[in-house]
N, C-alpha and C positions, 0 to 999 in steps of 0.2 A: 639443535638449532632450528629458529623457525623457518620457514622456504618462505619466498615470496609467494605471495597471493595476489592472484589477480583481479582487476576490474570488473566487477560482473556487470556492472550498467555500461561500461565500455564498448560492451559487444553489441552495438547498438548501427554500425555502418554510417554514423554521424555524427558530427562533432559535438561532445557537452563535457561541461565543467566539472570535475570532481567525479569520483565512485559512484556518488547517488542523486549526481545531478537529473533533473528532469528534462525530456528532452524541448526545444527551445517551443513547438508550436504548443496550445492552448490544449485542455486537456476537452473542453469545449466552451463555445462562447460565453464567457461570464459574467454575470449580472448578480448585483447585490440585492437580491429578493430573499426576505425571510418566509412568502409562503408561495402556492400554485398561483400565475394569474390565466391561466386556462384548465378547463374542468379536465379532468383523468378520461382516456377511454377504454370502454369494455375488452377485457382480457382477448385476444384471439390466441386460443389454441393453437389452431392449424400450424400461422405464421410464425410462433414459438418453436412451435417444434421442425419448420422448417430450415429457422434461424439457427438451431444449437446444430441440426443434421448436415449443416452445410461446413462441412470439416476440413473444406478447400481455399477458404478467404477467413484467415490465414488456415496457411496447412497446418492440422492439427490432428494429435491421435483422439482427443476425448471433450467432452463437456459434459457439465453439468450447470442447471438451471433453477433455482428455488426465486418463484414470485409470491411477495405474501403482502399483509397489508387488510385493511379496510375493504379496499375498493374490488379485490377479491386476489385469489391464490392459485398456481397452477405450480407444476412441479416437470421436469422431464431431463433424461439424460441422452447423451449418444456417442457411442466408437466406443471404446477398447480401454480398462485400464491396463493390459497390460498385452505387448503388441507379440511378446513370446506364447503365452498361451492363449490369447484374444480372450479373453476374462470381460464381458462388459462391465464399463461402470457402473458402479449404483451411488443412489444419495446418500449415501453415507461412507463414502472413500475419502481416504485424510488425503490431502494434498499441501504442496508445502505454501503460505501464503505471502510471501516475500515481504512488501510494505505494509500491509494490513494489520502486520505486526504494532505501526506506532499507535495505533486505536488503543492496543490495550497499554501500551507504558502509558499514554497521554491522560489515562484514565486512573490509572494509578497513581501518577504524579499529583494531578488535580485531589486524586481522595487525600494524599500528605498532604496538599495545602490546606485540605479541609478542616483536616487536626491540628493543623499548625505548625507543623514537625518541619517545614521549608516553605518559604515566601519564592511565587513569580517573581519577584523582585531582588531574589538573592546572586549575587554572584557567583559566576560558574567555578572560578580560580578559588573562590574563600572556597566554597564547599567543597571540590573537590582541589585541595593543593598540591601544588607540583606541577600536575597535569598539562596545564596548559601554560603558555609562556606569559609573563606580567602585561608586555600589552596588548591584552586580550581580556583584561580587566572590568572591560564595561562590558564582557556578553553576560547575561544574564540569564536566569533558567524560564523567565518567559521567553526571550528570544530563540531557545530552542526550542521549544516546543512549536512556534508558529514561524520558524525557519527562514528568521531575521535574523541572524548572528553574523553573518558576513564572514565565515572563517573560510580560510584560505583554501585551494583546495588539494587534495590527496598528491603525494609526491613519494616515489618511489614504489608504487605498483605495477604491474605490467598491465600493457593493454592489449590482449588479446582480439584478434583478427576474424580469425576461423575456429569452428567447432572443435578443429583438432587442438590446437590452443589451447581454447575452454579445457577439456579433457586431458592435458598435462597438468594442472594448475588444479587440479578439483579437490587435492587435500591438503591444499597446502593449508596452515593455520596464525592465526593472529593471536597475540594475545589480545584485551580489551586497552590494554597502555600503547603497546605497538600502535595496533590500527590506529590510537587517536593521535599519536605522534606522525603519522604521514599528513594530517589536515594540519602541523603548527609550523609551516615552514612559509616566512614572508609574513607581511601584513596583513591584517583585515582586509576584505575585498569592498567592505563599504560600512562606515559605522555603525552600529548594530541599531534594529529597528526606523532603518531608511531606507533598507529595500527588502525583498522577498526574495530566496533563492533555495529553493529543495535540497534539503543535502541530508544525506542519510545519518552520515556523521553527527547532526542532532542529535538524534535519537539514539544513539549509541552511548552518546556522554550523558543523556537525559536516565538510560539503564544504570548506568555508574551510582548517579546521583541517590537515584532507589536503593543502592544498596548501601552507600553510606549514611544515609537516614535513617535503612530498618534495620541494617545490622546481619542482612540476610541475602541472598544472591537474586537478581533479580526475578529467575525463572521462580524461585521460594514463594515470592511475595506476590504473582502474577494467579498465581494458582489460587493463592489462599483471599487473596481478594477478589478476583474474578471466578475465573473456574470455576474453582467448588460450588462458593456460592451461587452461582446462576444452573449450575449442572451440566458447565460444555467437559462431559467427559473424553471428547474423540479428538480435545485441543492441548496441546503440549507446546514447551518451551523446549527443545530436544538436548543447549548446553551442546556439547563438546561431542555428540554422537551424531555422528550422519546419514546417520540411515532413517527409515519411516517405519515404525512397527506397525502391524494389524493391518487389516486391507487397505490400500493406496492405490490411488493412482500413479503410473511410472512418469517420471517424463524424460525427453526423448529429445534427441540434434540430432540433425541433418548431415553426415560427414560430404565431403570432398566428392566422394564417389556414388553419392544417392542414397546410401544407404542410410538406419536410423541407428542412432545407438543411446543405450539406456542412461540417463545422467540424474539420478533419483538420488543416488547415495553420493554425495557433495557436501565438504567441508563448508558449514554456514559462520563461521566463527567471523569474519569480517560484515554479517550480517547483524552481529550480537544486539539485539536491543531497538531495530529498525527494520529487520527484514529474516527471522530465522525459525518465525513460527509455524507450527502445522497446526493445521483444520481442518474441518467440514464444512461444507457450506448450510445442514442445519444448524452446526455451532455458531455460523458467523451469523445466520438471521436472526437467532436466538439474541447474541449480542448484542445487535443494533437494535431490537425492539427494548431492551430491557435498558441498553444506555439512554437510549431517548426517550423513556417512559420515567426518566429519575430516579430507577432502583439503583443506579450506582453511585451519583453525584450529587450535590445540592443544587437546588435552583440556579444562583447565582456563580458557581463554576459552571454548570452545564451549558450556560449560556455562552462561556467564551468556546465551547467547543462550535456556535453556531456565528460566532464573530469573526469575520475576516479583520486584516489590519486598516488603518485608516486607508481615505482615497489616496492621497500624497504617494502612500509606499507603493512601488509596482516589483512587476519582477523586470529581471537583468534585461529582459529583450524589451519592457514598457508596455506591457499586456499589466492586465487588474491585477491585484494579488487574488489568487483563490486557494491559499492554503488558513487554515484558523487553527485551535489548539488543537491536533491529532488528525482533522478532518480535511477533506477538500469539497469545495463548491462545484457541482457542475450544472448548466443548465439544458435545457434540450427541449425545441417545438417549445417552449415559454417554461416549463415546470423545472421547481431547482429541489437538487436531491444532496445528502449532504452525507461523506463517505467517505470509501481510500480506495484507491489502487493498487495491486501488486504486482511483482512477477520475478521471477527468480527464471533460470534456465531451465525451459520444459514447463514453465509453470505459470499462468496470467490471470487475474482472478478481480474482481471487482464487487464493492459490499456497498451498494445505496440505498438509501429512503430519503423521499421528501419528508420534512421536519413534524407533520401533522400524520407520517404514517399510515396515509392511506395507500402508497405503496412502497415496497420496498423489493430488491430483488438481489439476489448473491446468485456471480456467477462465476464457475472456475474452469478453463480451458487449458489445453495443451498445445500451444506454438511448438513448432520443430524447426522453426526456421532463427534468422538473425534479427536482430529489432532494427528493424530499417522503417518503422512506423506502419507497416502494415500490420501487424499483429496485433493492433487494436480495433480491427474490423469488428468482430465479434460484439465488444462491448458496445459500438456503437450501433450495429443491427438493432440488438436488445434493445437500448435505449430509446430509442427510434419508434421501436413497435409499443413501447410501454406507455409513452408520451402524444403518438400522434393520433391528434382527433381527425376522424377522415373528415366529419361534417363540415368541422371549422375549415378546413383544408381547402373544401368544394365551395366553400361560400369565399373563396376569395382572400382570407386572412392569413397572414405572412405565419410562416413557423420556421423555428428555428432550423436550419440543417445541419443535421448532427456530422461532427468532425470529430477525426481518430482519437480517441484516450489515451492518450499517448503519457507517457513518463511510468518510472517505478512504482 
């Protein structure tokens, strides 16, 4: 019999909608710009490696930092992968990457459109039947992908509190029909492609889809179009195992009494398809140079990976939409970068570039604490140091201030 499985985006200390809802403030102030409209500044070392070394905003056991790009490259890790033996991390520890996962279904899905094999425009019910209830007829497999489908959200999961929680709840298992039958209970929360609303559960159904097109399990066809081909050998789809082979970093909760304890080996199966992949952060910049350089996609699919939805659509709270097919907008000090966010329990990780690839940077940290929106410090330091010109700064001219990255 399956156990219930728990909320993992629940454990957030604030109220949000659904499993894989995002949490309600901005991930950062959003503007629909397709390129830089302030010049990049020169790398600082120092302030990098300040930024990853400060493992106290949010507490964390480890980071890791890859900036790459044009406009130049720096590299640096810090703490502990693993806090029993103090093992430092190095750039090449798989870690798990929670959402960063829908980069590659989204790219997947997009190369099926490419050959033909399923229309954006198909219905989610025809192609996958059964599934979902009949009126829920008009979502369609563009709506998932840029997380306009309006479906309802998750019902009968628990919502865990505290880390002790978490850690009852860590093997429980889903199948991929269960999970999606906790989002078909009630109505639409708003006809599909009129608002924006992150929900993991996309992408979950968007995995399904993959597999009744190819004929092959999602993790199959992930590998054999992505993977291999680009060479991320240290990136896996893990399926039904929960553990992390070959070197990893651990990650880590905070219990009750101060103490940390290891939460690395976790049942991902309610992740399936949106949040249950591992990496490296040189596999993820590999990635993003090679998606946005057109080795994977056509022109004209690559493009909606850089399209948000029209002005009209916002999200739930009335903030811009800044999700597009696979990707998210974010902008900072004027430069907009175009990417995903992750994070699983023990696990936070961030994969951007501005669209012209003069810089791009992957970063993956370790939170030990609860998402109570601090645990996006990290990313926004980076961000911060990556984007601000000090000159423009001293002459007077406004720059953006970067605000916590917040959501899965």
């Amino acid at each position: 019999m399956t156990s219930t499985r728990l909320s993992r985006r629940s454990f957030v200390g604030a109220a949000v909608s659904g499993t894989a809802a995002m949490a309600a403030t901005a991930v950062l102030p959003v503007q629909r710009a397709t390129a830089m409209s302030v010049p990049l500044p020169p790398l600082d070392p120092a302030a990098l490696r300040a930024a990853i070394d400060d493992l106290e905003h949010p507490p964390s056991t480890a980071a890791q930092l890859r900036v790459g790009g044009a406009a130049g490259a720096w590299r640096g890790t810090s703490g502990v992968a693993d806090i029993r033996t103090q093992r430092p991390v190095t750039t090449d520890d798989r870690v798990r990457i929670g959402s960063v996962t829908k980069v590659f279904v989204a790219t997947v899905v997009l190369q099926l459109v490419a050959e033909r094999r399923i229309s954006l425009g198909a219905s989610v019910g025809r192609v996958l039947p059964g599934l979902l209830p009949a009126r829920f007829a008009d979502v369609t497999l563009a709506h998932l992908l840029n997380h306009t489908s309006g479906l309802p959200d998750h019902v009968g999961i628990p919502d865990p509190h505290t880390a002790e929680e978490v850690f009852r709840h860590r093997f429980d298992h889903w199948t991929p029909q269960e999970w999606v039958a906790t989002a078909t209970h009630g109505p639409l929360k708003f006809a599909p492609g009129t608002r924006q609303e992150y929900r993991g559960i996309n992408y979950a159904l968007a995995a399904l889809i993959i597999e009744k097109v190819t004929g092959r399990s999602y993790a199959e066809v992930v590998a054999a179009r992505v993977l291999r081909p680009l060479g991320l050998a240290r990136t896996v789809v893990p399926g039904d195992d929960p553990h992390i082979h070959g070197r990893h970093v651990h990650g880590c909760l905070t219990m009750a009494d101060g103490s940390l304890r290891d939460i690395t080996t976790y049942d991902q199966s309610s992740s399936r398809g949106e949040g249950d992949m591992i990496s490296t952060t040189r596999d993820l910049e590999h990635l993003l140079a090679a998606l946005f350089s057109g080795e994977l996609l056509p022109p004209g699919l690559l493009e909606l990976m850089f399209t948000l939805p029209p002005d009209d659509v916002r999200m739930l709270d009335g903030s811009p939409a800044r999700y597009s097919t696979g990707l998210q907008q974010a902008t900072v000090n004027g430069v907009t970068f175009w990417g995903k966010t992750g994070e699983t329990y023990g696990y936070k990780n961030a994969a951007f570039s501005t669209r012209d690839q003069q810089r791009r940077f992957v970063l993956a940290y370790h939170p030990t604490t609860a998402r109570d929106g601090a645990e996006s410090q990290m990313i926004a330091r980076i961000a911060d140091l990556l984007t601000r010109n000090r000159s423009v700064c001293r002459a007077g001219q406004e720059r953006t201030r970067p605000r916590p990255w917040s959501g899965p």
